[in-house]
Each structure stands twice: as structure tokens, then as C-alpha cells.
C-alpha positions in Angstrom: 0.4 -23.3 -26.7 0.8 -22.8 -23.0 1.5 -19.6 -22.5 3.7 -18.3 -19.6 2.6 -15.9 -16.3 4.7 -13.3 -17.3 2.7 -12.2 -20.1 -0.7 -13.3 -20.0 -2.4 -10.4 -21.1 -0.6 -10.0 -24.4 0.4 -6.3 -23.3 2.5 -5.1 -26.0 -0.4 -4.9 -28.7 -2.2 -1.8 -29.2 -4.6 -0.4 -26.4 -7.6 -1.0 -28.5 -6.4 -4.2 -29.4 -6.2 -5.1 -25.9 -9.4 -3.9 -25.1 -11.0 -5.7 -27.5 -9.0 -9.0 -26.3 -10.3 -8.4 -22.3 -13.5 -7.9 -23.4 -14.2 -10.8 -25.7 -13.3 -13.5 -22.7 -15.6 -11.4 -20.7 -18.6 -12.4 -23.1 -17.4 -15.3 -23.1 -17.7 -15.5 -19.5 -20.3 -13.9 -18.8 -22.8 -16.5 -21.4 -21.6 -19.4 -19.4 -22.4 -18.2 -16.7 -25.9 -17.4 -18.3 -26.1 -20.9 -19.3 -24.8 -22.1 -16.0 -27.6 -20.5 -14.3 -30.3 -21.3 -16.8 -29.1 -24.9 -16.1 -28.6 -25.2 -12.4 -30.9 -22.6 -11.2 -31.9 -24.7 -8.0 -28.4 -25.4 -7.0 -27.7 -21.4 -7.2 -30.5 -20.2 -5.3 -29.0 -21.3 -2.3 -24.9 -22.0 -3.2 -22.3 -19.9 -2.0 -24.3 -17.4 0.6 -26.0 -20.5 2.7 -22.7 -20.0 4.6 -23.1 -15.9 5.5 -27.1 -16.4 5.3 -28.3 -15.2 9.2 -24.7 -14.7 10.5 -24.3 -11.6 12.6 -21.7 -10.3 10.3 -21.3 -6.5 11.7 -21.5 -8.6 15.3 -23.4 -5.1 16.3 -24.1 -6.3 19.9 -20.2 -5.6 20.3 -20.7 -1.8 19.2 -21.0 0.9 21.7 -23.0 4.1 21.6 -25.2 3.7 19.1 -28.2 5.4 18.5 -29.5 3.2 15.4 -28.6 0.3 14.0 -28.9 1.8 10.4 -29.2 -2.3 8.9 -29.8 -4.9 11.0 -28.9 -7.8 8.5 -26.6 -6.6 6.2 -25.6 -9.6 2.9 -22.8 -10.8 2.2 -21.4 -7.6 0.1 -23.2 -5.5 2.7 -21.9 -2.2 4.6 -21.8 -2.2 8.6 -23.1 1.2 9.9 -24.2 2.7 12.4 -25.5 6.1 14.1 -22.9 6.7 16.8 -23.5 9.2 19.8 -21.4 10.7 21.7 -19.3 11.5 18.5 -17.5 14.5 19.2 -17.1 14.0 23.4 -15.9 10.5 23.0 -14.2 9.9 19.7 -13.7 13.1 19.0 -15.3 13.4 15.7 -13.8 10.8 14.2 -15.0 7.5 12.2 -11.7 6.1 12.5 -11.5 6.4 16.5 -14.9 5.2 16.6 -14.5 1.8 14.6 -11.0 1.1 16.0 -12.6 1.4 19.4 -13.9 -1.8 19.4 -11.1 -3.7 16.9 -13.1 -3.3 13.6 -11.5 -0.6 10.2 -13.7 2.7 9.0 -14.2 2.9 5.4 -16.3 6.4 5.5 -18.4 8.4 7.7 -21.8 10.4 6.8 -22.4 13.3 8.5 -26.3 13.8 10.4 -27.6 16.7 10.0 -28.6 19.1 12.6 -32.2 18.6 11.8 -32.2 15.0 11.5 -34.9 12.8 12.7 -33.8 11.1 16.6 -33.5 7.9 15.1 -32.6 6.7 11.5 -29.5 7.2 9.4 -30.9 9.1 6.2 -30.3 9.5 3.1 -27.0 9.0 1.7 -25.2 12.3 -0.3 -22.2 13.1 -1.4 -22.4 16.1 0.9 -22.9 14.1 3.6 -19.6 11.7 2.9 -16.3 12.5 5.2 -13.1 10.7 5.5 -12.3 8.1 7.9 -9.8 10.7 9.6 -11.6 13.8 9.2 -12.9 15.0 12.7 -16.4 16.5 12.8 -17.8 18.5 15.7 -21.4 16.8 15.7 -22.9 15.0 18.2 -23.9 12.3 16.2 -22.5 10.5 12.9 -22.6 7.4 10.8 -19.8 5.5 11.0 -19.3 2.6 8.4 -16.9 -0.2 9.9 -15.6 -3.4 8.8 -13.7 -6.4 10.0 -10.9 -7.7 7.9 -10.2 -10.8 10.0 -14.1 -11.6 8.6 -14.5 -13.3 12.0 -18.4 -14.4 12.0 -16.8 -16.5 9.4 -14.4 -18.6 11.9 -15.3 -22.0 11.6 -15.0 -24.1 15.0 -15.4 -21.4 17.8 -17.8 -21.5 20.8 -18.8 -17.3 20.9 -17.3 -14.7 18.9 -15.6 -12.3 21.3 -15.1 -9.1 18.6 -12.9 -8.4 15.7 -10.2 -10.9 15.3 -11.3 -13.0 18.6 -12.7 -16.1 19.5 -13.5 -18.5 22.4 -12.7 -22.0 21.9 -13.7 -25.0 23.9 -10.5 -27.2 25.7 -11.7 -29.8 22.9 -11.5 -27.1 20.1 -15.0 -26.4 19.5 -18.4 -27.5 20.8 -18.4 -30.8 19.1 -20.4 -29.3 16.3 -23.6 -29.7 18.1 -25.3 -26.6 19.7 -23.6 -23.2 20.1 -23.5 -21.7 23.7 -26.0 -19.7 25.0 -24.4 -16.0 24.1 -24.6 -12.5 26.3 -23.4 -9.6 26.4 -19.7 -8.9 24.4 -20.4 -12.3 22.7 -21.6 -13.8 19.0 -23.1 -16.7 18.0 -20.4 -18.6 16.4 -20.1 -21.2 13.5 -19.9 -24.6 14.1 -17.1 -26.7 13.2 -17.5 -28.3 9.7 -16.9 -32.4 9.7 -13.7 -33.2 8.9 -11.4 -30.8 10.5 -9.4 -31.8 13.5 -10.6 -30.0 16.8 -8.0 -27.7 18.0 -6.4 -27.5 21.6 -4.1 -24.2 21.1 -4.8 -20.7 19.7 -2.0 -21.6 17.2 -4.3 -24.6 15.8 -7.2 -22.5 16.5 -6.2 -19.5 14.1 -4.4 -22.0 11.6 -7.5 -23.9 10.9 -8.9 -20.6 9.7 -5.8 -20.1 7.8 -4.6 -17.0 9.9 -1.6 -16.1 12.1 -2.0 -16.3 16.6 -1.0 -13.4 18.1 -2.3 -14.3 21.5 -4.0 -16.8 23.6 -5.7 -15.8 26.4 -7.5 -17.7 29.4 -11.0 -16.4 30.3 -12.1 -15.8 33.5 -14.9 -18.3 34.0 -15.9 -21.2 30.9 -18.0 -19.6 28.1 -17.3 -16.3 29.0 -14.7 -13.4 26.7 -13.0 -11.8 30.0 -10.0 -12.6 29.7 -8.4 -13.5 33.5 -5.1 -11.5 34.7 -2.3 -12.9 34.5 1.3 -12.0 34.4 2.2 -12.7 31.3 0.5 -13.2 28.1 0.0 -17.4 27.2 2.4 -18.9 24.6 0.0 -19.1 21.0 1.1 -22.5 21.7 -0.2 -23.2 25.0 -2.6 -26.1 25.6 -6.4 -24.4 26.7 -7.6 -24.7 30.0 -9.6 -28.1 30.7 -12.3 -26.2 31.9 -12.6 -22.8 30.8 -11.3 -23.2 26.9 -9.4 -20.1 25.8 -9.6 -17.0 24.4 -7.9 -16.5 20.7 -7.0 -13.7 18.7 -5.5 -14.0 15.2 -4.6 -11.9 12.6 -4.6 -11.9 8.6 -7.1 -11.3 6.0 -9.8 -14.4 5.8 -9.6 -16.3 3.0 -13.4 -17.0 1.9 -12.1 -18.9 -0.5 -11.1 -22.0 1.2 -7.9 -22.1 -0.9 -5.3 -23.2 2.5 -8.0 -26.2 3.0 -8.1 -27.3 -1.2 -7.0 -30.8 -1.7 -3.8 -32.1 -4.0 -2.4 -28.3 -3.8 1.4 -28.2 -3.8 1.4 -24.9 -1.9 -0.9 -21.9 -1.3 0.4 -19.0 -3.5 -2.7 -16.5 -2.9 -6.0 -16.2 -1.5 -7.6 -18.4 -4.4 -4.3 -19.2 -5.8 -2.7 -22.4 -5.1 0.4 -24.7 -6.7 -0.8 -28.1 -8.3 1.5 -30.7 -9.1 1.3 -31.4 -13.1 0.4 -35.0 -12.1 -2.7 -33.8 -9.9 -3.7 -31.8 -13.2 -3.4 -35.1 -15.4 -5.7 -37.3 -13.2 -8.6 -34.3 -13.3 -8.1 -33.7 -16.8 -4.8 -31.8 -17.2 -6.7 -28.1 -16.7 -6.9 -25.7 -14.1 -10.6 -25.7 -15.1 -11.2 -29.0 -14.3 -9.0 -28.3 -10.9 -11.4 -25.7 -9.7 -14.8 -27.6 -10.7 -13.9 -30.6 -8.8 -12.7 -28.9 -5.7 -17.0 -28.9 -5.2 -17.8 -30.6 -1.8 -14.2 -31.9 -1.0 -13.0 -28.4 0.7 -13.9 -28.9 4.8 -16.1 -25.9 5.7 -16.6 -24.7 2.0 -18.4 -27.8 0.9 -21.1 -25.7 -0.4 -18.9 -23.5 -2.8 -19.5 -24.0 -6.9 -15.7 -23.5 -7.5 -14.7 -22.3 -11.2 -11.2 -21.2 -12.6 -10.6 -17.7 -13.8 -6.7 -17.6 -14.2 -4.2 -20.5 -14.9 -0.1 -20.2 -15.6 2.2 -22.9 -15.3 4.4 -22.7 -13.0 7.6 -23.4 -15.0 10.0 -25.3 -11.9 9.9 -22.0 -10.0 6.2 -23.0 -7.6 4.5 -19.8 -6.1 7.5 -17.8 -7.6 5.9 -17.9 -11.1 2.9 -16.1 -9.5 4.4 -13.8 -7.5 6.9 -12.4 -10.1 3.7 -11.8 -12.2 2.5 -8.2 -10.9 0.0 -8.2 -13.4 -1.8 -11.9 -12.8 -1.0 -11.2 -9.1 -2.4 -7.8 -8.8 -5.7 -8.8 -10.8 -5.9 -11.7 -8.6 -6.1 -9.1 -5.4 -7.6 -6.2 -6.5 -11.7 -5.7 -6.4 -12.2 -5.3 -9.9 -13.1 -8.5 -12.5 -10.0 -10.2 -12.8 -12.2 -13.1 -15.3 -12.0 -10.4 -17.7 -8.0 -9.6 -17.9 -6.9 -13.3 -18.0 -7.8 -15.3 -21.3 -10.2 -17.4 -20.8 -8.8 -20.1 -23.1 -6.0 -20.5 -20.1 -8.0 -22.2 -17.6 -8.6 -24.6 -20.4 -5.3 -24.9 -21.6 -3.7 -29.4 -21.1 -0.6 -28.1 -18.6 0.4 -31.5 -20.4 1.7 -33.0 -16.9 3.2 -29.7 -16.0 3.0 -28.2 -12.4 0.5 -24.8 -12.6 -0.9 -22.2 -10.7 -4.4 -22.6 -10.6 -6.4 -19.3 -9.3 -10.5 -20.6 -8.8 -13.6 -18.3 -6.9 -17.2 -18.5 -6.8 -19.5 -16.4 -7.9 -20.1 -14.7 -4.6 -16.9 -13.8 -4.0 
């Protein structure tokens, strides 16, 4: 039985009962994946990360004041930080000015204490934790900062110019061959994967990495991230300079997904989420499950993904609207914690029987 969005974690039994129902997929899960990785051990060694794998994710050239680097390389689930001088004279104690100095969110700050080695960030405590808007009257601190645009993800720019800005060549990238030389105030970018059209406006620019333009800016000289003076800001829609490219900054969480570049999808409902027409579902096999496993090499820039389905509804003639109007599917499908574990299994192998569906797939990095 195909069972509707509304209800899919069979609420209205007893708490034990439930527990007992979210755990069981969870074993479920959690042996296939042990089989999964018993059986494709070569192809998981280097899946999902080869994307993030020597990217300057923190982009810590771009940070100022800072006495040590804390991590140079931090993973893919991996804290920025750094020891920050000049705490108290120029950010006045706080994490939160600090970070939002140079376009990047605090999560927490650690205080240093007064007999703290010159160099070195120390041992974390929870003494030593502070909130992001507490204001501390040390000299030093460790500020831990993150970018929500994930912009050493963007696919397609020539440098990385900070949080939530690019530079991108008049022909919308660098052809995907090398990546300019970078200096000061600048990132090595990614190149553009094959198979995505070069873009010639910011608004192309930030759609390809399925975000929103809020401005386009023209830099003072080609491959540099000044941006010239002008009187007026550029149109998001503006066609770049011939010579000089231009200088982009969007907005939005990225998806790392891929889910606004999946093939066959109806609509985007979510980050992961996306509408499938019932015929689409039919063709694969008539489960999200087989929708999410064959979305493996055909996604432009995630070609490397191992997609897998861990929540399926239809989507009963209402689209997105089915998914939405779920608060429970939708809020497991955002939050941080193991959504594979609330939503039966069973459902991403449930026949949609030619019925539209929303089909919600990840990796196992994500």
C-alpha cells in the first residue's frame, strides 16, 4: 500500500511502538550499507569526497589577523578556526564581529588562556566555549566560522573572491582547462564540469550553482576581485565585460546535493527533494529507489555521487505541495539528524504504480 506524506511515520502508535518502528529501518539500513561497502569497497574509497578532497574550503588566505591557522586542511565535515589577534581592539571581543568581517557565520568561539603558548589553539574545554555574541576582553581568541553559500564548492568560476563571491570569465568560466594564477584576496576555484552551459551574467552565473544573484560587479582589471567604481551597482542580468569577466555574488544555501541539476524531475521541492512524473518512475522501475540509484553519473558536476533514496511519498496531484504540507517528512529532510531512520524504509521501495512522487535521495557523505 502506498502510503501518503502526511503520515509516514505512523505517529499515533505508542512511543515505544514508534521507537521500535524507527529503529528497525535503521538496521535495516545500516546492513546495506554494510553490504554495500563490503561489495564496492574500491568505488567508496574515493566516491563522494573526490569533489571537497584538496579544496581550500575555510578559503583562509581571505581571513585577517590571525595568529594560527588552528587546521590547515579541514574534511568535508570539518570546522574552520582560527586564532584571531587583535580580538578585543578590533572586533571587540566578539566571534560574531570577527567572522562577519570578512562575509563568513560564527558557530562558537574558545577562549585562549592568558598563559597560552604564542602560537597554537589548545585544547578544547567546555570552560573554554563562549557564544558567538558574547564579548570577551582578551587579546586573542578562536573563532570558529563558516560559509553557508559553501562557495569553494561553485562550479565554473575563475578565483574565489570570499564568502558568497566569485569571478567569472566573459565566456563563463575558464574553459575548464587551467585555473588562473591566484594572489592575494583570491581562491583557487573549481573548474566547470562538462556539460553545463558557460554563463555570460551573474544571474546565469549563481543559477548554475542553484543560488539567487544579488549583484554583479565589474573588476577593476581581468583576473582580479576589486571591484571598479561605478555609479550604480550592474543589473544581475548584465552581460560581463569582454575583457575583464565580472564579479558575482549570490546568495542561498548550496545544495551539495545536486538535486536543481537531477534529470526527469518535475520540479525541485528541497535540497534532495525533487517532483518525478509517475511516468519517469515507470521507465526506472516505478520506485524512488531506483530514481535515486540511477541519478549516478548523469547529474553535471556531481557525476561522482553514489545517489540512494531515503524518503519517498507520492505526490497525490498536489507536486511540491504534498512535501511541503508534511512538517514532519520536511523537517527530517532539513534537519542534521538521520532522517533514513524516521522514514520507513519499505517506502523508497514502494511501485508509485505510474503515480507522480516526491523522491528525497543523499549520499553517504552528505
Amino acid at each position: 500500500k502506498i502510503k501518503p506524506c502526511r503520515q509516514p511515520l505512523g505517529s499515533r502508535k505508542s512511543p515505544a511502538h514508534s521507537r521500535a518502528r524507527a529503529m528497525a529501518p535503521l538496521l535495516r539500513a545500516s546492513a546495506a550499507v554494510a553490504v554495500l561497502l563490503v561489495a564496492s569497497t574500491s568505488a567508496l574509497e574515493r566516491p563522494n569526497r573526490a569533489l571537497f578532497q584538496g579544496k581550500d574550503k575555510c578559503m583562509k588566505t581571505l581571513w585577517p589577523d590571525v595568529v594560527d591557522h588552528c587546521v590547515a586542511n579541514v574534511g568535508y565535515h570539518g570546522s574552520c578556526q582560527a586564532r584571531v589577534g587583535k580580538f578585543q581592539a578590533k572586533y571587540g571581543g566578539s566571534c560574531d564581529a570577527y567572522c562577519s568581517s570578512f562575509g563568513f557565520q560564527c558557530t562558537y568561539g574558545l577562549e585562549v588562556s592568558a598563559d597560552a603558548p604564542a602560537a597554537g589553539c589548545g585544547d578544547a574545554s567546555s570552560e573554554s566555549y563562549f557564544q558567538c555574541s558574547e564579548r570577551r576582553p582578551s587579546a586573542e581568541a578562536v573563532c570558529t566560522c563558516t560559509d553557508s553559500s559553501d562557495t569553494f564548492l561553485w562550479l565554473g568560476a575563475k578565483k574565489l573572491c570570499g564568502a558568497g563571491r566569485a569571478l567569472v570569465d566573459a565566456s563563463g568560466a575558464d574553459g575548464g582547462g587551467s585555473v588562473a594564477a591566484v594572489g592575494a584576496g583570491a581562491v583557487a576555484a573549481i573548474p566547470p564540469p562538462k556539460g553545463l552551459v558557460s554563463a555570460s551574467t551573474c544571474e546565469e552565473f549563481c543559477t548554475m550553482q542553484g543560488l539567487t544573484c544579488t549583484a554583479s560587479e565589474e573588476p577593476t582589471a581581468p583576473g582580479s576581485c576589486v571591484a571598479a567604481s561605478v555609479a550604480a551597482p550592474q543589473r544581475c542580468d548584465g552581460r560581463f565585460d569582454a575583457e575583464r569577466g565580472g564579479l558575482c555574488r549570490c546568495s542561498g544555501s548550496f545544495d551539495r546535493t545536486g538535486s536543481y541539476r537531477w534529470p526527469d524531475r518535475l520540479e525541485t521541492c528541497a535540497a534532495g527533494s525533487v517532483l518525478v512524473a509517475g511516468a519517469v518512475l515507470k521507465e526506472v522501475g516505478g520506485t524512488c529507489e531506483r530514481y535515486c540509484s540511477g541519478l549516478r553519473k548523469r547529474v553535471p558536476g556531481f557525476e561522482h555521487l553514489h545517489y540512494s533514496c531515503y524518503a519517498a511519498c507520492p505526490a497525490q496531484k498536489l507536486g511540491c505541495a504534498a512535501f511541503r504540507e508534511s512538517g514532519a517528512l520536511q523537517a527530517q529532510v532539513e534537519s542534521s539528524t538521520n532522517a533514513i531512520s524516521a522514514v520507513p524504509v519499505s517506502d523508497c521501495h514502494t511501485d508509485m504504480a505510474g503515480m507522480d512522487a516526491v523522491c528525497s535521495c543523499s549520499f553517504l557523505d552528505l
